[in-house]
ZANUZA-712148 format. One record per residue (C-alpha): residue in one letter; x, z, y. Coordinates in steps of 0.05 Angstrom, whole numbers, padded with zeros to 5 digits, always signed. Each point is the difference from the previous one (the first is absolute). Last residue first. Example, Ala and Ser with C-alpha at 12.3 -4.5 7.8 and 13.67 -1.06 7.14 Angstrom:
# residues 2
S+00273+00143-00021A-00027+00013-00069
END
This chain:
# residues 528
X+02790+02129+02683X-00013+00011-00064X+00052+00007-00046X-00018+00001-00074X+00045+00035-00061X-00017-00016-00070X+00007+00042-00068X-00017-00017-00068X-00016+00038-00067X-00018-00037-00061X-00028+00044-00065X-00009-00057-00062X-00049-00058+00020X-00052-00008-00036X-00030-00046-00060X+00043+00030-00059X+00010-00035-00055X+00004-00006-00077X-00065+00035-00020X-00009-00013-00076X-00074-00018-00029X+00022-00051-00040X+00077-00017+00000X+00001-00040-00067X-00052-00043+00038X-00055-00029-00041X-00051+00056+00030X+00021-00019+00060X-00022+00061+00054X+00069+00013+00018X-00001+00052+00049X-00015+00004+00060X+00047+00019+00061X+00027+00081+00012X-00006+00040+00060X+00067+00035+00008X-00004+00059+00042X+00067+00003+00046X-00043+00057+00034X+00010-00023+00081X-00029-00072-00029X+00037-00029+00064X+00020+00041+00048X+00011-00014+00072X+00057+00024+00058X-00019-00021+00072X+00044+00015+00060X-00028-00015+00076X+00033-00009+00049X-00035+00005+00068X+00018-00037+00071X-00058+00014+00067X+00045+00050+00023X+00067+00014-00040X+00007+00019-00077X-00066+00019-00018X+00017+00010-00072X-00061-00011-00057X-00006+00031-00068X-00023-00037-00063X-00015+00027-00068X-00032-00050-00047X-00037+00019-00078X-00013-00048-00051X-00051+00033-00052X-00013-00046-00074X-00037+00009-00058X-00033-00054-00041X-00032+00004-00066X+00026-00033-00066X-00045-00057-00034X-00073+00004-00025X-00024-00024-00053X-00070-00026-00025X+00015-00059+00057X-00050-00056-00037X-00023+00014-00062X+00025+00002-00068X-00036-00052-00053X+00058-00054-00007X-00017-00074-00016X+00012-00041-00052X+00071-00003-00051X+00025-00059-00043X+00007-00025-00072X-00086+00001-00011X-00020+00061+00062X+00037+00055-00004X-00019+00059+00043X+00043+00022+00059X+00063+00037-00010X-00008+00074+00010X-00005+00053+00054X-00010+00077+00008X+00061+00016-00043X+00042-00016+00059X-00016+00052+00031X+00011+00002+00077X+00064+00007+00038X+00055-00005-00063X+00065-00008+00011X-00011+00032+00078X-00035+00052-00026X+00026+00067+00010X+00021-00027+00069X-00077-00015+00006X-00023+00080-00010X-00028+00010-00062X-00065-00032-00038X-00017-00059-00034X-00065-00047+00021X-00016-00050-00039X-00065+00034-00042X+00002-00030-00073X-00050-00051-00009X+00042-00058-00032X+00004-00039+00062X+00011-00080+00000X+00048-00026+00056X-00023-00034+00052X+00008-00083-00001X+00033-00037+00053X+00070+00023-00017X+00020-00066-00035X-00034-00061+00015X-00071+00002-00039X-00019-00061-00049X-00059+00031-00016X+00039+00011-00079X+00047+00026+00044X-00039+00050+00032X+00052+00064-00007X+00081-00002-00008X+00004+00021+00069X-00026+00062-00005X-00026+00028+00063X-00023+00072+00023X-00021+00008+00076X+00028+00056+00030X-00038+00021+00068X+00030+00031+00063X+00040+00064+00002X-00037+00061+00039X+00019+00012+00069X+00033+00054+00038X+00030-00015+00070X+00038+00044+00048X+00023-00022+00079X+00036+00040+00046X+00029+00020+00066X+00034+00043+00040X+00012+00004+00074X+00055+00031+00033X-00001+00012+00079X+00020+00069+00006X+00040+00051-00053X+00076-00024+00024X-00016-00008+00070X-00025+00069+00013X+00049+00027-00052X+00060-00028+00056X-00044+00033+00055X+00005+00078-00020X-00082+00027-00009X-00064-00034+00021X-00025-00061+00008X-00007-00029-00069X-00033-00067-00006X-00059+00005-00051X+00012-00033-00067X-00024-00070-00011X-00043-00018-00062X-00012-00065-00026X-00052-00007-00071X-00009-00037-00052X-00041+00020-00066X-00020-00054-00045X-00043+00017-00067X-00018-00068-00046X-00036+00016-00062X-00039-00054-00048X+00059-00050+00021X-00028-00076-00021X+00048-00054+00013X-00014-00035-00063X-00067+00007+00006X-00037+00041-00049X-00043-00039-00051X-00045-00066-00019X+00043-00039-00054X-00054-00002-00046X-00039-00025+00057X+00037-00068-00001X-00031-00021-00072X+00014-00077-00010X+00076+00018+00022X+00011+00042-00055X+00062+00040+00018X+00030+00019+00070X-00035-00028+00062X+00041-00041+00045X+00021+00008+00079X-00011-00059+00048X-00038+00029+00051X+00033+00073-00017X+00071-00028+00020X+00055+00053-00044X-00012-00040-00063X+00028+00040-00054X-00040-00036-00046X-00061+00039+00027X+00022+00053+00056X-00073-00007+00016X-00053-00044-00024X-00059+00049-00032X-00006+00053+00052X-00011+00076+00010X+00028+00049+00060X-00011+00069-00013X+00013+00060+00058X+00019+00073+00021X+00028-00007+00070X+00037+00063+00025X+00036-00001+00074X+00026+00048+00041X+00018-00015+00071X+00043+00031+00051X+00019+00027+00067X+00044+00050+00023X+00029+00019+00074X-00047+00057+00017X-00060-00050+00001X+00000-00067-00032X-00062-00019-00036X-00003+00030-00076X-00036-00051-00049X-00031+00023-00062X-00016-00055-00046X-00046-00021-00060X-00020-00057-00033X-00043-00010-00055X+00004-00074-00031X-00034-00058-00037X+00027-00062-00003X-00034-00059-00045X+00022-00068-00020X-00031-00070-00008X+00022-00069-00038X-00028-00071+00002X+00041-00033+00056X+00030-00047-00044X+00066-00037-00011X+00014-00028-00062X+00034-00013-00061X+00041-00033-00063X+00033+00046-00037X-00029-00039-00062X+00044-00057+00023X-00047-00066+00007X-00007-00054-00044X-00062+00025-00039X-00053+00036+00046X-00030+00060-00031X+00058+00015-00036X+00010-00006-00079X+00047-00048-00010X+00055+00020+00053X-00010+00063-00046X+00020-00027-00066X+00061+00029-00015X-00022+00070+00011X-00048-00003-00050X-00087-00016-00008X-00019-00037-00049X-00065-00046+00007X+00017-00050+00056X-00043-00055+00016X+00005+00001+00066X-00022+00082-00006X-00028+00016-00065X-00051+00055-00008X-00020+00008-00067X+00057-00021-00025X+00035+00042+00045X+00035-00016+00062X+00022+00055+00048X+00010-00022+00083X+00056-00015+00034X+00001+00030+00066X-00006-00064+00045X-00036+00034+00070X+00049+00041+00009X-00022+00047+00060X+00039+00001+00066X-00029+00053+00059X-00030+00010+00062X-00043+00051+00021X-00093-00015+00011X-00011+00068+00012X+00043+00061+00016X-00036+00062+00006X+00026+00055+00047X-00008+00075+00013X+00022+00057+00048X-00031+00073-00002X+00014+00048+00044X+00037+00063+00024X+00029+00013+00057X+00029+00070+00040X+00025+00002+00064X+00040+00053+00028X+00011-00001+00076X-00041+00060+00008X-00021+00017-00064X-00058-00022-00047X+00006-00073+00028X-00052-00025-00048X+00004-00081-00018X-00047-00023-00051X+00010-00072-00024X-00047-00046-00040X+00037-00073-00024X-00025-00065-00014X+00045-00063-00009X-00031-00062-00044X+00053-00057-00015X-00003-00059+00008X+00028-00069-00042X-00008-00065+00037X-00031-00052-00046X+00033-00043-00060X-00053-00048-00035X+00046-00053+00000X+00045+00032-00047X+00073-00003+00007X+00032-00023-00061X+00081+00014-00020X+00013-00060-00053X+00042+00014-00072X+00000-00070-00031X+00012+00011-00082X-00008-00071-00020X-00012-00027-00072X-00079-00012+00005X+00010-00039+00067X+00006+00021+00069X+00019-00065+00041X+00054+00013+00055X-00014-00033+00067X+00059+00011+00038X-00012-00009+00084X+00063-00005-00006X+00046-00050-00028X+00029-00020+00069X+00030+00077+00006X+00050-00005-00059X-00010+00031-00068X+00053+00037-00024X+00065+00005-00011X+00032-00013-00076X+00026+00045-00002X-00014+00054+00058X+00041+00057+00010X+00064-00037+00013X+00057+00053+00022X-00034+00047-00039X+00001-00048-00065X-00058-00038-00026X+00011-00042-00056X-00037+00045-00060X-00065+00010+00044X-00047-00039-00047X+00041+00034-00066X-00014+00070+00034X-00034+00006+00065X-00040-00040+00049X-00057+00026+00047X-00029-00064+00037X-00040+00014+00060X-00038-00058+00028X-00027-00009+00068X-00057-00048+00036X-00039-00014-00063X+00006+00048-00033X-00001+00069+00015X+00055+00043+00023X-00007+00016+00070X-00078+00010-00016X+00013+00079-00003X+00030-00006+00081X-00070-00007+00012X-00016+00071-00024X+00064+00026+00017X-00026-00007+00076X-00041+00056-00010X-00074+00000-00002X-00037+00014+00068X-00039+00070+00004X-00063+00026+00008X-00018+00076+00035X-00071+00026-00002X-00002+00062+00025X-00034+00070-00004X+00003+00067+00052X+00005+00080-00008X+00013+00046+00051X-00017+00071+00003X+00018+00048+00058X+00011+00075+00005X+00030+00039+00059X-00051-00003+00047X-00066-00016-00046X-00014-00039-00051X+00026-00062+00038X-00017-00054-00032X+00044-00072+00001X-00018-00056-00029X+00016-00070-00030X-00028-00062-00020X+00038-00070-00012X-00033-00069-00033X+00041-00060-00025X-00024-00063-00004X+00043-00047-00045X-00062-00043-00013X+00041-00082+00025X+00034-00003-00074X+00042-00072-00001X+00003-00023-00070X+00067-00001-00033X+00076-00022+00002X-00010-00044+00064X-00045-00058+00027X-00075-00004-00034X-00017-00062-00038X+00052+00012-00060X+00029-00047-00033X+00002+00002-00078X+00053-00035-00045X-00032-00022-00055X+00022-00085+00003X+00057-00004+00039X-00001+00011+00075X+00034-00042+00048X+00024+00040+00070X-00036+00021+00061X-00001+00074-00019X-00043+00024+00064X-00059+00033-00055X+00051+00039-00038X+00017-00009-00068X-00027+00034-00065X+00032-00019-00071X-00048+00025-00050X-00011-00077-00040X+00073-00033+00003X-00015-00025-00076X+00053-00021-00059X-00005-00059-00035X-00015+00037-00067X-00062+00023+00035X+00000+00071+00031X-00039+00051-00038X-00028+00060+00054X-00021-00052+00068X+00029+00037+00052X-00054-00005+00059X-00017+00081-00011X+00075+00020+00000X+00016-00030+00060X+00074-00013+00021X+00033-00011+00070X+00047-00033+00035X+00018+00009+00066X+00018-00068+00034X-00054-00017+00043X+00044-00024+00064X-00024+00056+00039X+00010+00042-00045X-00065+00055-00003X-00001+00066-00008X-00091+00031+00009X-00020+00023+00062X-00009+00068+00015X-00057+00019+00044X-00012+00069+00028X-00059+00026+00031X-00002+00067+00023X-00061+00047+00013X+00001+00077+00038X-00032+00052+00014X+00032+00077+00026X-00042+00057+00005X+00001+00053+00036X-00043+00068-00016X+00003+00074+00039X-00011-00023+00071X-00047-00044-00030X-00005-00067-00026X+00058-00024+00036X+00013-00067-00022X+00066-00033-00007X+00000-00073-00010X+00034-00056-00039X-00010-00081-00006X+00049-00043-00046X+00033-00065+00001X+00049-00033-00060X+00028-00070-00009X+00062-00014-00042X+00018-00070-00029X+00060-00011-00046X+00051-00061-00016X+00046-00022-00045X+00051-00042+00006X+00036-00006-00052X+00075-00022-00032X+00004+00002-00075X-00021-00069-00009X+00042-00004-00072X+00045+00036-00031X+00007+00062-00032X+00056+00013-00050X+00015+00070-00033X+00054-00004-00049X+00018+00052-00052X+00078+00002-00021X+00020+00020-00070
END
């Protein structure tokens, strides 16, 4: 059976942007002891806009909930340049572009530097830094009525296509668009909504440093680095169907089953996966870092590196959505802070050592060992990080919400996740399995599961590629030089996540690997 994806319509844009940013900075020297370093910056981002108006959008808070039996266009949001005829309910805004302009991105810097004394100096500083959303933000409208439809066909509707023709029957051409589709008690419309109210997300950095060089050309740091994102990006469905009681009835509803969700959502007619884009979510990042840094002298340099940190958020690797503007919160989408947890790129331990170290030339003894023991240089690079964050689904959950599958977390029965021996010893099994459940069951179909966000943690990293090189003065002014690099020197698998589908007959297997195996290569370079 063949599944066709159709979308036709006004698919060509033109948006556009507007950027505008000036700032003021100084140094001041306090003291011979104390600088400090000011600074302001003003950054504007102006809001997408199509210059022929054709990005369609949908408002929540202008969708009427119970459409008449004629059907209603109430939510549908336009822009303010759209020059064409409106039906009744369709809004227009009175601003150009996706949302309000926001003219207070002011953005404050400090910093300092005090010297202790000779050989010990503390630095420390604090910045405002905003942001413009991503592109994908825009691009979300691409499929909203009226300007594009996307038609999904499969089984008896999709029983004349073939892969030479795709389509049948094609689809709409471009003269029917702009498309206004009615939303009417029977229809399951599934529109992407940017919010209005969107503003440039910051983020807070602030950091405190101590740098002691305890040795000649040994320097020691150790500080303090923080952040606090305010104000991030994220899609929130804003049609979760909601639980009708007698008591409480929603539309008139008093039972509550999977086969009458499109019944009970907030707004009837539309999908209950229905959402939008927000800038409503924050995050935190707190770290201690720590490195000792050798300057060259006798042929060797290096740097070692330890950061011990948590990074927190709600939006995150939601959905598998790799764009955090756009990214979805797992399970109840009326309570986002349930979801509040370690980021999906998170590493609590991350320890890099690299270093370069060239051998003094010999200049003594017979002249063919001369050559052979001078002008090598070796080189190196280790990292050991901790795996990032698991994040426990079952996609049988929230269907009585009318949830798509893996949106919910699983349900945990109380038992502690974590399993012990080393990973190879647990490849068919990373975590315990035991931990989880289904989620509870709500009339014929399932709610919401209770396990937070990240509670497991997948395989850490270890890798050291190592290079050798030696260089051949061949005639004056000409060198060769011959390179030969390792690759994960060890051949140490690091291994990928596991399954964290609680509905998957492979739950909580590891079935990759997500580094290269050992690779060794040479090169040659004339120089001349």
């Amino acid at each position: 059976m063949l599944v066709s994806i159709l979308a036709s319509g006004s698919l060509e844009k033109a948006d556009r942007y507007s950027n505008f940013a000036g700032f003021v900075q100084d140094d001041f020297r306090v003291s011979p002891r104390l600088t400090l370093n000011l600074g302001l910056r003003w950054e504007f981002f102006g809001p997408p806009k199509d210059i022929r108006g054709r990005l369609g959008n949908f408002d929540p808070s202008l969708a009427i909930p119970e459409p008449p039996a004629a059907g209603t266009f109430t939510g549908i949001l336009l822009e303010k340049n759209y020059s064409g005829p409106l039906p009744e309910g369709v809004t227009q805004r009175q601003e150009s572009g996706l949302w309000d302009k926001d003219l207070n991105d002011f953005a404050p810097r400090l910093g300092f530097a005090f010297r202790l004394r000779d050989s010990l100096v503390l630095r420390g500083g604090y910045g405002i830094y905003y942001q413009r959303l991503t592109g994908q933000v825009a691009l979300q409208t691409a499929a909203n009525l009226p300007f594009t439809l996307f038609d999904i066909r499969g089984g008896p509707a999709n029983a004349n296509a073939t892969f030479q023709v795709p389509v049948s029957p094609p689809g709409l051409p471009s003269s029917s668009f702009p498309l206004f589709v009615p939303r009417t008690s029977s229809s399951t419309i599934s529109p992407i909504g940017i919010s209005t109210s969107v503003r440039s997300p910051y983020v807070q950095q602030y950091g405190l440093n101590l740098q002691y060089e305890f040795v000649r050309n040994f320097l020691l740091e150790v500080g303090y680095v923080g952040s606090k994102g305010t104000r991030l990006g994220g899609s929130v469905g804003f049609n979760q169907a909601l639980i009708a009681t007698p008591q409480n009835p929603v539309h008139g509803v008093t039972t509550t089953s999977v086969g009458n969700v499109q019944q009970r959502v907030p707004i009837v007619g539309l999908a209950a996966g229905a959402s939008i884009v927000e800038t409503i979510f924050n995050s935190n990042y707190h770290s201690l870092q720590t490195s000792v840094t050798k300057r060259l002298s006798r042929g060797l340099d290096f740097l070692a590196s330890y950061t011990w940190s948590k990074s927190l958020d709600v939006s995150s690797g939601g959905r598998g959505s790799t764009t955090f503007d756009i990214g979805s919160i797992l399970g109840d989408q009326t309570d986002f802070r349930s979801g509040y947890g370690p980021s999906d790129f998170d590493r609590p331990h991350r320890f890099v050592y690299s270093f370069v170290y060239q051998p003094p030339e010999f200049r003594r003894g017979p002249r063919p060992l001369q050559l052979l023991l001078s002008r090598w240089q070796f080189s190196g690079l280790t990292v050991f990080q901790s795996g990032t964050p698991i994040t426990v689904v079952d996609s049988r959950a929230g269907t009585i919400f009318g949830a798509s599958p893996g949106t919910s977390r699983a349900q945990c029965t109380g038992q502690s996740p974590v399993s012990s021996g080393s990973v190879t010893s647990r490849l068919n099994g990373y975590f315990n399995t035991a931990a989880f459940t289904t989620a509870p069951i709500i009339g014929n179909g399932t709610g919401f599961g209770n396990c937070g966000k990240g509670i497991v943690r997948a395989p850490g990293q270890r890798n050291l590629d190592f290079a050798i090189q030696r260089s051949f003065r061949i005639i004056k002014e000409t060198n060769l030089l011959f390179r030969a690099e390792f690759f994960n020197l060890t051949n140490t698998p690091n291994f990928g996540l596991p399954n964290a589908d609680l509905a998957s007959p492979s739950f909580g297997v590891i079935s990759n690997t997500v580094s290269n195996p050992r690779i060794i290569q040479f090169a040659l370079k004339y120089s001349f």
